[in-house]
Residue, then its C-alpha position, 0 to 999 in steps of 0.5 A: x441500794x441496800x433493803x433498808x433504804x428502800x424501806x425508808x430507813x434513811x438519815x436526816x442529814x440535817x439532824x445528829x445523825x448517831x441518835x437516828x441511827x440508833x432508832x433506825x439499828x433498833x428498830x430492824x433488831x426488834x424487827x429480826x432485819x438484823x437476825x438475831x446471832x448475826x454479825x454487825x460491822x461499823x464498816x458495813x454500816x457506815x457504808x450503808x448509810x454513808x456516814x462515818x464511823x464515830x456514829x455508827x460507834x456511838x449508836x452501837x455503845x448505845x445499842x450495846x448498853x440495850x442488851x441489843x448488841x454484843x461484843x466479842x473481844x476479837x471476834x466483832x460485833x454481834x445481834x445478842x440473841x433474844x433472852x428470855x430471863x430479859x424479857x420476864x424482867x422488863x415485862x414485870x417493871x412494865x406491869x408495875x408502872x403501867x397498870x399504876x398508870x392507867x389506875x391513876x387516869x381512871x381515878x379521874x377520867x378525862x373525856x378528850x382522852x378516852x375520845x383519843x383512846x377510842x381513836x387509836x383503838x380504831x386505827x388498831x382495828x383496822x390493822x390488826x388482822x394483816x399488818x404487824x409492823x403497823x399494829x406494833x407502832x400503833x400499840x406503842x403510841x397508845x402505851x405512850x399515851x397513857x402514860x404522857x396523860x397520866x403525867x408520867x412520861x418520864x416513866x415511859x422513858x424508862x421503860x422505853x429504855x429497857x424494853x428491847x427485849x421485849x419488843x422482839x418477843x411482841x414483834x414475833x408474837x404479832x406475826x403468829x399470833x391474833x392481834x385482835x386479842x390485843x386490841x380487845x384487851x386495849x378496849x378493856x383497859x379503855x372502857x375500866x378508864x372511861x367508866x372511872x374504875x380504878x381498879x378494873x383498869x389496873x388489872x386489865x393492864x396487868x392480864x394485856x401485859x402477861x400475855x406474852x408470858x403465854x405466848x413467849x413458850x410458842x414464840x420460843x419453840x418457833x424460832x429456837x435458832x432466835x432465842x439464848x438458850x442459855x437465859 
């Protein structure tokens, strides 16, 4: 059987299958499973997963649409390799709706999230120092949080629509750099919110967000065989 089943990337057969699909082919490009530059055939995916090939289609147009996948006219499909450009990019539309985020629920702190917040950053703690792929869902549901609390899920919508890129970048820098420096800095935004300090908030999530800016250079210079060298 092949890897990814074994993970347990596998398919509810009982649900749409391209947009579990989608998640599942997302989700191993973020984590390199799906090597950056590499070829990708709907063939071999359907036969992985036993489906069709109107599935596997529709989740690589939507892949495609990401800037996670790119198509050569004659040549195939293939894993976009990691642009840098991309990466500046979404973290800056990031940093412009987040730190706003974590502002407004400072403005008026709600004591059952901060209570949930310093759950989450428990569970963060207890991870952070062997686990990356675990740390990296962990740090997604606590992103996600703030937003759904601000009232602004359709926001974290669009971010989620936009930040493959990234996502690539943070996986890469979990697996070489500190995690407990991430988890620090969500303690800080945390404790800005608890303490009803809109401002201190705000620029604790813009420092949280502009950490990848120093550690995309490193990430870069460890896997160049990773990255467009022309963006």
């Amino acid at each position: 059987m092949h890897d990814v089943m074994r993970r347990g990337w596998t398919l509810d057969q009982g649900a749409p299958l391209a947009p579990q699909l989608y998640r599942i082919l997302r989700q191993r490009i973020i984590s390199a499973d799906l090597t950056p530059g590499s070829r990708i055939s709907e063939a071999e995916i359907a036969a992985t997963y036993a489906l069709s090939r109107q599935p596997v289609r529709e989740a690589f147009i939507k892949l495609a649409e990401d800037g996670l996948l790119e198509v050569r006219p004659q040549r195939g499909t293939y894993v976009r390799k990691i642009s840098t450009a991309a990466v500046k990019d979404v973290r800056f539309v990031r940093e412009a709706i987040e730190a706003d985020i974590v502002a407004l629920l400072a403005d008026n702190p709600d004591p059952a999230l901060v209570r949930e917040l310093e759950s989450q950053l428990r569970e963060q703690k207890e991870v952070a120092e062997s686990e990356a792929s675990r740390f990296i869902v962990l740090d997604e549901r606590f992103h996600r949080t703030l937003a759904e609390a601000a009232g602004k899920a359709y926001a974290w919508k669009v971010i989620e629509q936009v930040k493959g890129q990234m996502d690539r970048v943070r996986y890469l820098s979990a697996l070489q750099f500190p995690m407990r420096d991430l988890v620090a800095q969500h303690s800080d935004i945390v404790r800005a919110i608890a303490r009803g300090d809109p401002g201190a908030a705000s620029a604790a999530m813009r420092v949280h967000l502009r950490k990848i800016l120093t550690d995309l250079p490193a990430v870069a210079a460890a896997r160049p065989d990773f990255f467009d060298t022309g963006t």
